[in-house]
mmCIF file of the N, C-alpha and C atoms, coordinates in Angstrom:
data_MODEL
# 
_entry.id   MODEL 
# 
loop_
_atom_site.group_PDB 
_atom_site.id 
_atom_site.type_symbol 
_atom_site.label_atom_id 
_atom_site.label_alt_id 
_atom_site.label_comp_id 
_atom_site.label_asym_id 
_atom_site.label_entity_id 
_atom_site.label_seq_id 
_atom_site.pdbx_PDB_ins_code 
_atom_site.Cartn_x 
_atom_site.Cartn_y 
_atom_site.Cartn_z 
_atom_site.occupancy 
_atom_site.B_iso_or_equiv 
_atom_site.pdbx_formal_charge 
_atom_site.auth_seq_id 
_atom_site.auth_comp_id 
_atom_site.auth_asym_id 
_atom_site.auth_atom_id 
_atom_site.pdbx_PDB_model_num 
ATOM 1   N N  . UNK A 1 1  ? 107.050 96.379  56.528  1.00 0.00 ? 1  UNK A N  1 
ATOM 2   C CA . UNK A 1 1  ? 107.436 96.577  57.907  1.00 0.00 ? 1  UNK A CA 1 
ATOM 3   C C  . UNK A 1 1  ? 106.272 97.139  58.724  1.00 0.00 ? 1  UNK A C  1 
ATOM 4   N N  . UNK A 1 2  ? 105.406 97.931  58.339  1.00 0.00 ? 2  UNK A N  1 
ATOM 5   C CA . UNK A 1 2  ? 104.414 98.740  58.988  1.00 0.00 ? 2  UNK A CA 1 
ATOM 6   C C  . UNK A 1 2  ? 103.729 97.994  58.842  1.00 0.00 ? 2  UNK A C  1 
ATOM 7   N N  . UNK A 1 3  ? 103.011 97.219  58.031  1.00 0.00 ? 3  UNK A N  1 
ATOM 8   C CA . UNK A 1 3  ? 101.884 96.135  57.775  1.00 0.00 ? 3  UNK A CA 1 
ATOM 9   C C  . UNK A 1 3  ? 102.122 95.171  59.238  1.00 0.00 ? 3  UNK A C  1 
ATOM 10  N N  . UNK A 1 4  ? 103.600 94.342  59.293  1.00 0.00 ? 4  UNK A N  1 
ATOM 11  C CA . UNK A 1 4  ? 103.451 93.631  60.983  1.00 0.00 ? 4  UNK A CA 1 
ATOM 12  C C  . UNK A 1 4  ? 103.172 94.558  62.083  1.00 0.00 ? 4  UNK A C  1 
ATOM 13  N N  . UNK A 1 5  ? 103.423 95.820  61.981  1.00 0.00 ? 5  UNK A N  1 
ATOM 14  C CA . UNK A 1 5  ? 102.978 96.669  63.361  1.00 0.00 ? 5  UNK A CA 1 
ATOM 15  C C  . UNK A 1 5  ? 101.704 97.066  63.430  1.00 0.00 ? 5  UNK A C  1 
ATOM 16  N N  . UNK A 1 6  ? 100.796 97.138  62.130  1.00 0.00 ? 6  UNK A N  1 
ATOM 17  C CA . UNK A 1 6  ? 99.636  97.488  62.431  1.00 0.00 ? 6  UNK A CA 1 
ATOM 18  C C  . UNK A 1 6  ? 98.658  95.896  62.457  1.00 0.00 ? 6  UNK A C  1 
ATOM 19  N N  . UNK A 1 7  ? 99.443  95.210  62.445  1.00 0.00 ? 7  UNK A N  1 
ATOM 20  C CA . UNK A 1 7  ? 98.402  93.914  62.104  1.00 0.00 ? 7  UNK A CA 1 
ATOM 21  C C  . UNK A 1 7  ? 98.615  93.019  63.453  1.00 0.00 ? 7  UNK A C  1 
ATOM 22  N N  . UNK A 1 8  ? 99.135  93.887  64.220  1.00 0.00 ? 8  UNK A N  1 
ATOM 23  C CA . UNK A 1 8  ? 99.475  93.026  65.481  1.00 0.00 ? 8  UNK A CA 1 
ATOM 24  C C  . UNK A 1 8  ? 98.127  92.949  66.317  1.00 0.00 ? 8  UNK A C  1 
ATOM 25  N N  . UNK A 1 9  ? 97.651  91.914  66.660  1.00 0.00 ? 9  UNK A N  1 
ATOM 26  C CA . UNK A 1 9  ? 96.804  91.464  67.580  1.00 0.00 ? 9  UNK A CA 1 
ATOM 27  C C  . UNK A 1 9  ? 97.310  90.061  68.589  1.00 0.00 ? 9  UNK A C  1 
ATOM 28  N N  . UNK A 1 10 ? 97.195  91.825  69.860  1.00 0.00 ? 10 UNK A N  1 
ATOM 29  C CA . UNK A 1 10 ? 97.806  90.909  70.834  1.00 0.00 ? 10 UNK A CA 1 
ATOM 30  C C  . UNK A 1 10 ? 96.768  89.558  71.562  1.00 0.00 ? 10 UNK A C  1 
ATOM 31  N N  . UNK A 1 11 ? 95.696  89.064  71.665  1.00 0.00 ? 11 UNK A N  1 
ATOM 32  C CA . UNK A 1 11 ? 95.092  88.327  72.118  1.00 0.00 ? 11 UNK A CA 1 
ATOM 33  C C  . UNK A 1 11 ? 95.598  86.490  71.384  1.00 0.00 ? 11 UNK A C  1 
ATOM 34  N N  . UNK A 1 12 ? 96.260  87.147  70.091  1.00 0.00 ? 12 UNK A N  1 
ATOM 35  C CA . UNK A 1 12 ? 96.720  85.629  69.408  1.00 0.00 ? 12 UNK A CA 1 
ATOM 36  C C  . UNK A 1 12 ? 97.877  85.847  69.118  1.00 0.00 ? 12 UNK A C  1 
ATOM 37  N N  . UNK A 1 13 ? 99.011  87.009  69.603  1.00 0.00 ? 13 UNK A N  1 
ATOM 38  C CA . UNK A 1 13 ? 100.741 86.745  69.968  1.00 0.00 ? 13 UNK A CA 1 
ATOM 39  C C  . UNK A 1 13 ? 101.324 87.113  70.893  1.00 0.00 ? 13 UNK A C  1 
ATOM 40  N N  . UNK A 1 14 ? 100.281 87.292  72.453  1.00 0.00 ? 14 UNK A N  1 
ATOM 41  C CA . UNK A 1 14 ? 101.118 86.910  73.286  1.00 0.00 ? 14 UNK A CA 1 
ATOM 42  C C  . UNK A 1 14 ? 101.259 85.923  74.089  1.00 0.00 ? 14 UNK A C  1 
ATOM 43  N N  . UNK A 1 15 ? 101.086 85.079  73.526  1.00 0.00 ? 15 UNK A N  1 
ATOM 44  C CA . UNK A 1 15 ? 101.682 83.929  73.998  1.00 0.00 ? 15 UNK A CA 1 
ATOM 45  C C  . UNK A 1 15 ? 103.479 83.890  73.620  1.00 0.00 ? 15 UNK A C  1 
ATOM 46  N N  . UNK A 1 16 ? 103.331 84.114  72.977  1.00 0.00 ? 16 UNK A N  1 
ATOM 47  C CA . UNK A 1 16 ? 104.986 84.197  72.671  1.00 0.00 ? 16 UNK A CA 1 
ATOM 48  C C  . UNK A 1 16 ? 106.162 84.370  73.765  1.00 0.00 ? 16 UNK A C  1 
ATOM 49  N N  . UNK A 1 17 ? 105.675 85.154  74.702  1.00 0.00 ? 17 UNK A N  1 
ATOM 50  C CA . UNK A 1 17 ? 106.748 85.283  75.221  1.00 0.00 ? 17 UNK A CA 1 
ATOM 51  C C  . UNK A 1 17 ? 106.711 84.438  76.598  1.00 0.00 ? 17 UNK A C  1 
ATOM 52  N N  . UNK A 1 18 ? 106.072 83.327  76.690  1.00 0.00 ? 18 UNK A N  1 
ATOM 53  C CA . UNK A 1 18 ? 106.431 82.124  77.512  1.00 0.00 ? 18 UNK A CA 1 
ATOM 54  C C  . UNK A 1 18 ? 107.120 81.431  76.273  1.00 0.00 ? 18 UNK A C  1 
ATOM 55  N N  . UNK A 1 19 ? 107.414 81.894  75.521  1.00 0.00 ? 19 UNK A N  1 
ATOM 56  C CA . UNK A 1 19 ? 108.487 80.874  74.749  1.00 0.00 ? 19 UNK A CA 1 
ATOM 57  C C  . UNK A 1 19 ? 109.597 81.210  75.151  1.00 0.00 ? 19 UNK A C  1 
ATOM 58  N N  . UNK A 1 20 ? 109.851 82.247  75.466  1.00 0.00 ? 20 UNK A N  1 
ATOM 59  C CA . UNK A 1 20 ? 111.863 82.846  75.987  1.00 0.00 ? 20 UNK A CA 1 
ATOM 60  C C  . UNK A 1 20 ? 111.150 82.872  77.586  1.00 0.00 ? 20 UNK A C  1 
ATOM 61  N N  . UNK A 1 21 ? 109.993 83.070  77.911  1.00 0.00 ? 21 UNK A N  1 
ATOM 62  C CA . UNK A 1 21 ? 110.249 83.387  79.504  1.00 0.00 ? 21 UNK A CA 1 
ATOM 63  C C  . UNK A 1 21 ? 109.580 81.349  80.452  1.00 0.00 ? 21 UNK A C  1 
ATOM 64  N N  . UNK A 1 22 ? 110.536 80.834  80.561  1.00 0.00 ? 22 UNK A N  1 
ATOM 65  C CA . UNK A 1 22 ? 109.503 79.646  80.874  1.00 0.00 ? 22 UNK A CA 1 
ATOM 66  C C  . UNK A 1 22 ? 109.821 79.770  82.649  1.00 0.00 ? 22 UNK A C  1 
ATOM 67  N N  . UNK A 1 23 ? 107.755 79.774  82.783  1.00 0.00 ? 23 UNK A N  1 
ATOM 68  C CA . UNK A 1 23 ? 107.615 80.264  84.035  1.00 0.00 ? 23 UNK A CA 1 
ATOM 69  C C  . UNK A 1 23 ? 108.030 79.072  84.678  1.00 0.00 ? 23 UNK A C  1 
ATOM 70  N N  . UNK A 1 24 ? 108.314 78.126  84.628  1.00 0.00 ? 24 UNK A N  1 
ATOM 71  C CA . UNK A 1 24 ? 108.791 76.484  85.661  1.00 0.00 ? 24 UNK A CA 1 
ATOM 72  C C  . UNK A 1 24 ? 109.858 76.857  86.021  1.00 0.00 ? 24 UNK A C  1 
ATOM 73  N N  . UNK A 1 25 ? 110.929 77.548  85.228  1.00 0.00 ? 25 UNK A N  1 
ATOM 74  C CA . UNK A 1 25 ? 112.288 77.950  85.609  1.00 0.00 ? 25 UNK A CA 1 
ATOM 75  C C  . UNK A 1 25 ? 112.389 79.340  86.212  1.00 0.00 ? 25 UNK A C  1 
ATOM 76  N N  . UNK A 1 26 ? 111.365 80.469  85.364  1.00 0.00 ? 26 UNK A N  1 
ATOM 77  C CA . UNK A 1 26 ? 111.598 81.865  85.580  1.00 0.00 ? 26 UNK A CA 1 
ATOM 78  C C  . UNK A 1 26 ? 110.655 82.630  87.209  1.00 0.00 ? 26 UNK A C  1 
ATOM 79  N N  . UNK A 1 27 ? 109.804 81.872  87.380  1.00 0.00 ? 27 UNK A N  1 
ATOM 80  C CA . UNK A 1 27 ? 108.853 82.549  88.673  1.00 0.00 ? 27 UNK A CA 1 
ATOM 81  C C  . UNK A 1 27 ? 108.813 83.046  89.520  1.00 0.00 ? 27 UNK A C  1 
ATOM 82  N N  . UNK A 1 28 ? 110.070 81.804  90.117  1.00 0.00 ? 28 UNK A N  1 
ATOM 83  C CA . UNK A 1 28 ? 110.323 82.351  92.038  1.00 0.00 ? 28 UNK A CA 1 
ATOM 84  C C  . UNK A 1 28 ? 111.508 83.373  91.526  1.00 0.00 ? 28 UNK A C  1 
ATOM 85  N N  . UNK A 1 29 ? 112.557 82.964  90.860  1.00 0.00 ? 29 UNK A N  1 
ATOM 86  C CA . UNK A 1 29 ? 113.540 83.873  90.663  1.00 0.00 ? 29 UNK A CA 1 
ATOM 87  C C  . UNK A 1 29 ? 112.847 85.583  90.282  1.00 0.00 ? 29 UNK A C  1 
ATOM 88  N N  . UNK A 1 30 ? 111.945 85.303  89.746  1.00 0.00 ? 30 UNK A N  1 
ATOM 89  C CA . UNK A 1 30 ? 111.454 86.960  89.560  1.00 0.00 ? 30 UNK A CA 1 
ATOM 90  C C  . UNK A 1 30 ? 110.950 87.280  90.514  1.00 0.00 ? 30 UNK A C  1 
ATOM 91  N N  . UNK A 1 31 ? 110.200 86.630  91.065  1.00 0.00 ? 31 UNK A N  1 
ATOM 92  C CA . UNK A 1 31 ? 109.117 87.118  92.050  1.00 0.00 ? 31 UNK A CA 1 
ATOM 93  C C  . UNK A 1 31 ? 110.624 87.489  93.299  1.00 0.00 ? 31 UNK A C  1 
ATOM 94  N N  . UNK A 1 32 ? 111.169 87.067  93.417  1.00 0.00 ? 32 UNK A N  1 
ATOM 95  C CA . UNK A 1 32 ? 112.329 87.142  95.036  1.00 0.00 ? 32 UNK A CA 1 
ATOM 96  C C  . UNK A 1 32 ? 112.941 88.429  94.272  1.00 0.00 ? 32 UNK A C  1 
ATOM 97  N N  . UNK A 1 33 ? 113.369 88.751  93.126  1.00 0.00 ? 33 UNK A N  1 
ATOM 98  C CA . UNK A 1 33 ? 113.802 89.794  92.729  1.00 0.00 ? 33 UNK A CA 1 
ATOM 99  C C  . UNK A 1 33 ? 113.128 90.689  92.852  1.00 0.00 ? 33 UNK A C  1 
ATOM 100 N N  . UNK A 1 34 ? 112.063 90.572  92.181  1.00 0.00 ? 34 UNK A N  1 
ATOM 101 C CA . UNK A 1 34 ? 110.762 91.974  93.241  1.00 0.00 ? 34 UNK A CA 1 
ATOM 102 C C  . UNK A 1 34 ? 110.124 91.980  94.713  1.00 0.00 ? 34 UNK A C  1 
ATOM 103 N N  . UNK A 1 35 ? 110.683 91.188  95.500  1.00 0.00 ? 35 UNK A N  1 
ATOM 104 C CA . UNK A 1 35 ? 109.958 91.190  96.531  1.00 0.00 ? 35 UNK A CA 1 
ATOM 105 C C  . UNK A 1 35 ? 111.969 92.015  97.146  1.00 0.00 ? 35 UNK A C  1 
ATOM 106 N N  . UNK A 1 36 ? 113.034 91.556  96.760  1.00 0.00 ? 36 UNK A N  1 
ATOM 107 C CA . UNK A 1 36 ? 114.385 92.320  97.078  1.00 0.00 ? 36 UNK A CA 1 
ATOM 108 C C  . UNK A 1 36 ? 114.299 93.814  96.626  1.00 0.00 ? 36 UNK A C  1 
ATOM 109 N N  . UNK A 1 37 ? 113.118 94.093  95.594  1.00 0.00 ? 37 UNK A N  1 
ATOM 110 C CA . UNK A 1 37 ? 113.603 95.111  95.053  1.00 0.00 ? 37 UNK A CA 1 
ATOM 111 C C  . UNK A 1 37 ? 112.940 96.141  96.098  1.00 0.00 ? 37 UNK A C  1 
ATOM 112 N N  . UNK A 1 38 ? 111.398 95.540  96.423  1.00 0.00 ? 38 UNK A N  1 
ATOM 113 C CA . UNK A 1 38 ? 109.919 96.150  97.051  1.00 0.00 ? 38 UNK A CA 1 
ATOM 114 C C  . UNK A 1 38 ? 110.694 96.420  98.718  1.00 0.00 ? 38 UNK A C  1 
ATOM 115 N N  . UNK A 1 39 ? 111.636 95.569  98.977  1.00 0.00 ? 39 UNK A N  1 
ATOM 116 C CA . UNK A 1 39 ? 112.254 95.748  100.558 1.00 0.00 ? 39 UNK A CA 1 
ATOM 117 C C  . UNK A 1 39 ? 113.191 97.019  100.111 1.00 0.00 ? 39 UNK A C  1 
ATOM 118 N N  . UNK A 1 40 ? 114.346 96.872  99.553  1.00 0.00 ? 40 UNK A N  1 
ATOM 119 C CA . UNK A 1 40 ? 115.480 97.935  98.974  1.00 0.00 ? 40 UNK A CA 1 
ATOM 120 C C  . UNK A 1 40 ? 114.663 99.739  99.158  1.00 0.00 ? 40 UNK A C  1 
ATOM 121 N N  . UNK A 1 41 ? 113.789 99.531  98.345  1.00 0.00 ? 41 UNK A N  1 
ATOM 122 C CA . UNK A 1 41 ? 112.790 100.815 98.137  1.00 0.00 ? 41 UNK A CA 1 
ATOM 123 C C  . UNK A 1 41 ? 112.358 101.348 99.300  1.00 0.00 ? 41 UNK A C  1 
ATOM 124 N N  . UNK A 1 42 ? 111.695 100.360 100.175 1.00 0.00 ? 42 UNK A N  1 
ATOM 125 C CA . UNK A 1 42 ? 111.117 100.672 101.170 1.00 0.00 ? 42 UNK A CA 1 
ATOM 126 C C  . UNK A 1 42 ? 111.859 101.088 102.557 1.00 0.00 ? 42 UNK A C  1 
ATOM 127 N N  . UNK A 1 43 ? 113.567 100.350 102.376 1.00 0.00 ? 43 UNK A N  1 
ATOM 128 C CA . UNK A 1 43 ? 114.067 100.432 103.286 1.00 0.00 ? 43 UNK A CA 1 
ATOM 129 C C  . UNK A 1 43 ? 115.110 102.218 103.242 1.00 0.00 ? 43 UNK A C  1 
ATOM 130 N N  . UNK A 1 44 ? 115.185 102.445 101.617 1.00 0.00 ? 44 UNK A N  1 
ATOM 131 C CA . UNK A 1 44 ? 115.362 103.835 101.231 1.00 0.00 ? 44 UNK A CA 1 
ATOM 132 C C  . UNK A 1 44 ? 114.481 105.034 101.639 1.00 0.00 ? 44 UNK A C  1 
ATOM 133 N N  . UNK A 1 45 ? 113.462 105.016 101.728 1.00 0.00 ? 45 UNK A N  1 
ATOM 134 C CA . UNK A 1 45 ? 112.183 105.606 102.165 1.00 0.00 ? 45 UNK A CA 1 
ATOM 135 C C  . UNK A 1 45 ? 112.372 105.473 103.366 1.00 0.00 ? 45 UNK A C  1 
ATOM 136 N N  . UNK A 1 46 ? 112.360 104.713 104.723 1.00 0.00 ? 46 UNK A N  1 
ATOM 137 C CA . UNK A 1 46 ? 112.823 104.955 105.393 1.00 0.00 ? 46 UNK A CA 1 
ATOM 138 C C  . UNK A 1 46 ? 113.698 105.397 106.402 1.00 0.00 ? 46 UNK A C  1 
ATOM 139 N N  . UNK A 1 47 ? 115.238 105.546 105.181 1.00 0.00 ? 47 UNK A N  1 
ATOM 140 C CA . UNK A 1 47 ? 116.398 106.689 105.431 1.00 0.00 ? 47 UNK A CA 1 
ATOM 141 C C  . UNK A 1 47 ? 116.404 107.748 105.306 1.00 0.00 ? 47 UNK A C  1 
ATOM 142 N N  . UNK A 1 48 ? 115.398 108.210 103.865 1.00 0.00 ? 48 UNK A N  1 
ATOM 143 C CA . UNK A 1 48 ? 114.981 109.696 103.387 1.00 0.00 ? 48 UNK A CA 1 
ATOM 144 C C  . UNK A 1 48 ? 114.547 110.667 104.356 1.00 0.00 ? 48 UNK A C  1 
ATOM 145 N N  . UNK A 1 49 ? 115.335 111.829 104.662 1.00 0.00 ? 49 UNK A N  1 
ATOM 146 C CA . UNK A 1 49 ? 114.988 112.713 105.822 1.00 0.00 ? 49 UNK A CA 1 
ATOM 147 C C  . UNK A 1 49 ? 112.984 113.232 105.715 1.00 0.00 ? 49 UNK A C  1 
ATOM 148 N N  . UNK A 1 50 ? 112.041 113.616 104.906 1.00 0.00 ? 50 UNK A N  1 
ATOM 149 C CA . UNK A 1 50 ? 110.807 113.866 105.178 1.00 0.00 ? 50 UNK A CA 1 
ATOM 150 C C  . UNK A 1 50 ? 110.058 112.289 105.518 1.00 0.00 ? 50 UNK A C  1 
ATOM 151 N N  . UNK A 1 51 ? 110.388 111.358 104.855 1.00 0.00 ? 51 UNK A N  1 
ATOM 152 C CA . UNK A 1 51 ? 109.426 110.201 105.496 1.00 0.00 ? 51 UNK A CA 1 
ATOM 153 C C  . UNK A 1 51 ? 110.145 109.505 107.045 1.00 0.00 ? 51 UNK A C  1 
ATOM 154 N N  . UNK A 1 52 ? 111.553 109.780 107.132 1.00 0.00 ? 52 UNK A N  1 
ATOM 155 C CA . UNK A 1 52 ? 111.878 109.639 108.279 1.00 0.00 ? 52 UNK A CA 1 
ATOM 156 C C  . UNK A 1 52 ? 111.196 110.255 109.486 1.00 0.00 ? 52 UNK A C  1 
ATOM 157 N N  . UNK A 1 53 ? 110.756 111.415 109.102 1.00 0.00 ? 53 UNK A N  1 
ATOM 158 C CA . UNK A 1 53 ? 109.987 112.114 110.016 1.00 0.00 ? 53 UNK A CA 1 
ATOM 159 C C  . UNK A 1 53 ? 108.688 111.623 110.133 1.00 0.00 ? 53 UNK A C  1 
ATOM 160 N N  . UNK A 1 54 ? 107.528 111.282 109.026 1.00 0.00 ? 54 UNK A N  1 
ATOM 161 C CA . UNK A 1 54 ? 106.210 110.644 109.169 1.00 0.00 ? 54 UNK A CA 1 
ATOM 162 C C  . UNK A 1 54 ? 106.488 109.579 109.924 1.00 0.00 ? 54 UNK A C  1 
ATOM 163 N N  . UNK A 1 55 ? 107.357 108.816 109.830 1.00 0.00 ? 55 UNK A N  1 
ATOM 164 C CA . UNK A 1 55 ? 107.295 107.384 110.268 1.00 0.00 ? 55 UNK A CA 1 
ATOM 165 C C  . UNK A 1 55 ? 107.940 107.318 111.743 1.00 0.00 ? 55 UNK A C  1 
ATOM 166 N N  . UNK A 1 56 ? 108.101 108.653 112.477 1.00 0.00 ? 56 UNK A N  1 
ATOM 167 C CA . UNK A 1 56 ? 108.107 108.782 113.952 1.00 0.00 ? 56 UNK A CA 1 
ATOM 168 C C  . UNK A 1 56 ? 109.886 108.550 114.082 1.00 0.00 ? 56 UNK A C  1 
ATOM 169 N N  . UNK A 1 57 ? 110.395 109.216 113.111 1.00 0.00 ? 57 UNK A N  1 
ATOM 170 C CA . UNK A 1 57 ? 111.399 108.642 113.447 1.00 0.00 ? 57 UNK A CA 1 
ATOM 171 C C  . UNK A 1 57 ? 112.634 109.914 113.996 1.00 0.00 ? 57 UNK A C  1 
ATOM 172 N N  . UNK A 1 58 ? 111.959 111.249 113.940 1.00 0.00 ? 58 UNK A N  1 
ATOM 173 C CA . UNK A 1 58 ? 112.454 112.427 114.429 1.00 0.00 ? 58 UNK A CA 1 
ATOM 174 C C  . UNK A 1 58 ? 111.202 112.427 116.278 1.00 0.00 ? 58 UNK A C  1 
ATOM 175 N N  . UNK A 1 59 ? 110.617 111.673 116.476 1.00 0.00 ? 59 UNK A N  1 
ATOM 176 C CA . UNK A 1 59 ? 109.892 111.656 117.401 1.00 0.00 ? 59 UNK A CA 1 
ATOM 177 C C  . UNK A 1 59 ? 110.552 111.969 118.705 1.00 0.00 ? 59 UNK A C  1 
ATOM 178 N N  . UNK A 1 60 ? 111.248 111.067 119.067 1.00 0.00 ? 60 UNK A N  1 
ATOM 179 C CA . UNK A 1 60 ? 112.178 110.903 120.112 1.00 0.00 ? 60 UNK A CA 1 
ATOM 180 C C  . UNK A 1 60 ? 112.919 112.318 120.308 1.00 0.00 ? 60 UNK A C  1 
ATOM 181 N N  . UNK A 1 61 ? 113.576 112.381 119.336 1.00 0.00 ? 61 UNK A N  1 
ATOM 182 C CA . UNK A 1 61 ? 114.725 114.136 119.141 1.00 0.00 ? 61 UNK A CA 1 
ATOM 183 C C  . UNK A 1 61 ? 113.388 115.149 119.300 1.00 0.00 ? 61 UNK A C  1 
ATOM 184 N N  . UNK A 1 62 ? 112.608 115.232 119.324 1.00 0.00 ? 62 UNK A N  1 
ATOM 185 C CA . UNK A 1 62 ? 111.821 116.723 119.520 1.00 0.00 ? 62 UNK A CA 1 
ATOM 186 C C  . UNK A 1 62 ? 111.365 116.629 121.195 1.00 0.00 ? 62 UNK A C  1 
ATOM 187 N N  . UNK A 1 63 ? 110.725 115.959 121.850 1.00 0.00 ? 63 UNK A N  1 
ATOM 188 C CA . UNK A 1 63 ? 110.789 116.108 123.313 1.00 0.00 ? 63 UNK A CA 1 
ATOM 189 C C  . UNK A 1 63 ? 111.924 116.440 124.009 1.00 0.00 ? 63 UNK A C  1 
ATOM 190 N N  . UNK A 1 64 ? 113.348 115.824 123.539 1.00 0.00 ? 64 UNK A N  1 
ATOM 191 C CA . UNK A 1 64 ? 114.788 116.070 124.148 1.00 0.00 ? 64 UNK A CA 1 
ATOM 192 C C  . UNK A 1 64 ? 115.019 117.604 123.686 1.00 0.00 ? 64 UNK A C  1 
ATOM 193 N N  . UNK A 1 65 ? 114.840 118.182 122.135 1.00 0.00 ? 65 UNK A N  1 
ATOM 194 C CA . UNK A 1 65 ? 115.231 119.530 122.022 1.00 0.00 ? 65 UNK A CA 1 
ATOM 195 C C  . UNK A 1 65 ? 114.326 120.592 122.578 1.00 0.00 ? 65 UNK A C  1 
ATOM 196 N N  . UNK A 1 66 ? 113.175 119.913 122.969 1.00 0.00 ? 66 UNK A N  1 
ATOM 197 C CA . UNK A 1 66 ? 112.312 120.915 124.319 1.00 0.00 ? 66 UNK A CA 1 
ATOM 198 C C  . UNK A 1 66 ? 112.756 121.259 125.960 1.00 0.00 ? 66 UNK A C  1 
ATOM 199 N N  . UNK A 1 67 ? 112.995 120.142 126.115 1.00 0.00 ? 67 UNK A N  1 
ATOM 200 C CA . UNK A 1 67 ? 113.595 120.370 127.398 1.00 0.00 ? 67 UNK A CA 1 
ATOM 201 C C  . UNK A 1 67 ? 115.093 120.725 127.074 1.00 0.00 ? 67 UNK A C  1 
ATOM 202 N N  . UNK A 1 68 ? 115.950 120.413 126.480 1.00 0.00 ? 68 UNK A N  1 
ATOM 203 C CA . UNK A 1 68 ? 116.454 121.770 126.416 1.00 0.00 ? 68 UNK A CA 1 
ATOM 204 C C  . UNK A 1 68 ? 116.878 123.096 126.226 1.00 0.00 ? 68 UNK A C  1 
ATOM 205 N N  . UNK A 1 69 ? 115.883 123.406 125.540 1.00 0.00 ? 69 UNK A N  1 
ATOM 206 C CA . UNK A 1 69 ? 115.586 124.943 125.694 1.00 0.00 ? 69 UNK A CA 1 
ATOM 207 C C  . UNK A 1 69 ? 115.274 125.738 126.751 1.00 0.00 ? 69 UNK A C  1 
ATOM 208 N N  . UNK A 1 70 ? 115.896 126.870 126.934 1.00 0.00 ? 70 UNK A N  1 
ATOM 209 C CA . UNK A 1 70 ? 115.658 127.246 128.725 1.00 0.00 ? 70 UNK A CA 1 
ATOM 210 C C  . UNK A 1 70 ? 114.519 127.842 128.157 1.00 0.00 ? 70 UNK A C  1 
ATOM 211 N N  . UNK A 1 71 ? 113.787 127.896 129.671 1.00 0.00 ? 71 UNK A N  1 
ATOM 212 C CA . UNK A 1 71 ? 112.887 128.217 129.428 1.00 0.00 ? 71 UNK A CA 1 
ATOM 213 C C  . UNK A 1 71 ? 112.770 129.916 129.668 1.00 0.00 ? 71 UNK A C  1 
ATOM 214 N N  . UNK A 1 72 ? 111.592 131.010 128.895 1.00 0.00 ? 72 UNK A N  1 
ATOM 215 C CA . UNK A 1 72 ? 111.865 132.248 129.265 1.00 0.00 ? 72 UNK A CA 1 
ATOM 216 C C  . UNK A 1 72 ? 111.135 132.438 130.231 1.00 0.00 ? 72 UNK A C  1 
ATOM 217 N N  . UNK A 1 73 ? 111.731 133.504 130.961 1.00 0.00 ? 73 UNK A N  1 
ATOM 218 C CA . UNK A 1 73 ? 111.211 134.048 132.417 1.00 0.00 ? 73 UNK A CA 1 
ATOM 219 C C  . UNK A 1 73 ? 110.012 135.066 132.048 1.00 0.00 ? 73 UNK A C  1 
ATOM 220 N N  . UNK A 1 74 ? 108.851 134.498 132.883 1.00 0.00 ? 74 UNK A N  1 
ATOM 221 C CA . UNK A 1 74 ? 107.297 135.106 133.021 1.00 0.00 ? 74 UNK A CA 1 
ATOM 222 C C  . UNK A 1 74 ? 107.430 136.364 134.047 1.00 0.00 ? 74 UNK A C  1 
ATOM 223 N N  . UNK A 1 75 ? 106.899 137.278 133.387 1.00 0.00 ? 75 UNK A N  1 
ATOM 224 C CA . UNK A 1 75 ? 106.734 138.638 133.618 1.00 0.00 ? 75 UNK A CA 1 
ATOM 225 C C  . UNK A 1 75 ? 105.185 139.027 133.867 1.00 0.00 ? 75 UNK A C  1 
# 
C-alpha cells in the first residue's frame, strides 16, 4: 500500500483524471459554476457591513447625519 504512495510520479499519472473529467463535456459547465460562484462572493462582500463602507456605500448617510446634528453655539 505505501509502495503506490511513495512511487507516485505525478508528471506520468496525471493524466488520469481527464479520464473521469472529459473537458468537451465538463468546461463551460465548470467554468459558469465559478464564474456563479466568483459573482455570489462578491455580491456577499458587498452586503458585509465593513466593505459596505470601503465601497462608498455608507457615503451618502454621513453628509445627511451631519447636517443633522445641531450645531453648538460659539462662545
Amino acid at each position: 500500500m505505501f509502495q503506490d504512495v511513495f512511487n507516485y510520479k505525478p508528471k506520468e499519472q496525471d493524466y488520469r483524471i481527464w479520464l473521469v473529467v472529459n473537458p468537451a463535456t465538463w468546461l463551460i459547465p465548470i467554468l459558469c459554476s465559478v464564474f456563479v460562484l466568483a459573482i455570489l462572493i462578491h455580491a456577499l462582500l458587498f452586503t458585509v457591513s465593513p466593505y459596505n463602507g470601503y465601497w462608498g456605500g455608507d457615503a451618502a448617510a454621513a453628509p445627511a447625519a451631519e447636517a443633522a446634528a445641531p450645531a453648538a453655539p460659539a462662545e
